[in-house]
C-alpha positions in Angstrom: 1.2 7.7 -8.5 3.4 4.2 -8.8 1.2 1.0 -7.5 1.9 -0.4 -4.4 3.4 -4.1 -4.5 0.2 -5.4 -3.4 -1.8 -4.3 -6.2 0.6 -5.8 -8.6 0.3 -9.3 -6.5 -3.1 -8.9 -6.7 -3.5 -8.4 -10.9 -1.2 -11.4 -11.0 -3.4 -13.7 -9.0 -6.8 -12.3 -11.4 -4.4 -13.1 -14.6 -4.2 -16.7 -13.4 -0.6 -16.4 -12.3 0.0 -18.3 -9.0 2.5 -17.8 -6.6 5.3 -20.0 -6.2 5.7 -20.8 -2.5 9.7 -20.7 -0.8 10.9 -19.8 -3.8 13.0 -16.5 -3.7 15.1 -14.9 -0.9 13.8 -12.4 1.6 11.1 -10.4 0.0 11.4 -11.6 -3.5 8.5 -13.4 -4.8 8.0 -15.6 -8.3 4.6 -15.6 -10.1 4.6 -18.9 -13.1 1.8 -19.1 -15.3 1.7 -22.3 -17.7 1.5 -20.6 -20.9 4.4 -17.9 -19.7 8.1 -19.3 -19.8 9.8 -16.7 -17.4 8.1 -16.1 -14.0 7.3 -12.7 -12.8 10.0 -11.9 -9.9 8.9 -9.1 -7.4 10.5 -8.1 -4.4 9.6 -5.7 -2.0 7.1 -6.1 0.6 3.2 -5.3 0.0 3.0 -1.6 0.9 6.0 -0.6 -0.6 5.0 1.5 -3.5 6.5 -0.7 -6.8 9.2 0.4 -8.8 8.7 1.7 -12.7 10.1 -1.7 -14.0 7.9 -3.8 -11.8 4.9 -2.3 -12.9 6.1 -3.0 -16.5 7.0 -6.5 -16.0 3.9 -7.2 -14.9 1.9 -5.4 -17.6 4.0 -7.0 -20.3 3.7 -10.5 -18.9 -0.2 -10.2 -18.6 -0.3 -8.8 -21.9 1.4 -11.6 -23.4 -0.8 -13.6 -21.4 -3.5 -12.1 -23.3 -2.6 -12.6 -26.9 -1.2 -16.0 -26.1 -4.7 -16.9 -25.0 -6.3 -15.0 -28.2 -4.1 -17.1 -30.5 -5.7 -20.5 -28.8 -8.9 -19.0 -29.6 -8.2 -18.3 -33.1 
């Protein structure tokens, strides 16, 4: 069962990702983090169930949050 665009949102936000305000047209919304180049761009609004890619470009980005931040560690 595909997430639903709020959950996505809402593992974003408990990443450290924060939401860029005005930024993006109609539904579209961009997520920066400081240590991420690209922002996370998701459209759709929150109960919307989230498309296959959106889930994944989500899960990469907060995995490369995660080694990013084990490599400062190291």
């Amino acid at each position: 069962m595909p997430k639903k665009i709020r959950e996505l949102k809402q593992i974003l936000q408990k990443a450290g990702f924060t939401l860029l305000p005005k930024r993006g047209k109609g539904s579209h919304s961009y997520w920066v983090h400081p240590l991420i180049i690209n922002p996370v761009v998701l459209s759709g609004k929150d109960s919307k169930d989230a498309q296959p890619y959106q889930e994944k470009d989500v899960l990469a980005a907060v995995k490369e949050l995660e080694q990013l931040e084990q490599g400062d560690e190291s």
